[in-house]
C-alpha positions, 0 to 999 in steps of 0.5 A: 379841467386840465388846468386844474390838474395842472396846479395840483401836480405843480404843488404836488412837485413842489411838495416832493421836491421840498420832502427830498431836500428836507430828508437828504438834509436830514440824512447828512446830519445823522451820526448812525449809520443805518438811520443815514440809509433809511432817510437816504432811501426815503428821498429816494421814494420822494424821488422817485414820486417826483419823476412819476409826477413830473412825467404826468404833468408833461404829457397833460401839457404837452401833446407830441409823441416824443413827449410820450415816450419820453414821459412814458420812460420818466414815470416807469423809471420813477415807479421802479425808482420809488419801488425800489427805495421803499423796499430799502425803507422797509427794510432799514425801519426794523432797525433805526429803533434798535440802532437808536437804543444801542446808541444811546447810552 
């Protein structure tokens, strides 16, 4: 069981590791500035996700309590983290359809 689960958080980290590169990259060839912040913010939800999943996956491999209490730290760092940015995305969203209209022209 734990095998298994082992590869799905792997992909799972693979995935979110892909998604953060993917919007940064996004994010640096933006012109606007407010959309620049809103896929900033959104890679930060992505990696926040990342630390949550990573600090999972260790403490299913590894058994210790320093892994514990490191991975405990990890996974409320990165739920704080992925809270945090994803106020920022909702907050930024109002605006990327306005700021895309007034620029347009």
């Amino acid at each position: 069981m734990s095998n298994i689960l082992n590869v799905v958080l792997a992909i799972l980290i693979a995935i979110t590791v892909v998604f953060y590169f993917y919007l940064k990259t996004k994010q640096f060839r933006s012109d606007l500035p407010i959309r620049k912040k809103w896929y900033s913010s959104r890679a930060g939800v992505a990696l926040g996700g990342l630390l949550v999943i990573f600090g999972i996956n260790q403490i299913i491999i590894y058994h210790t309590t320093l892994t514990y209490i490191v991975c405990a730290v990890l996974v409320i760092f990165g739920l704080f983290t992925a809270f945090n940015y994803n106020k920022r995305v909702r907050h930024y969203g109002q605006f990327v359809e306005e700021e895309y209209r007034l620029n347009k022209k």
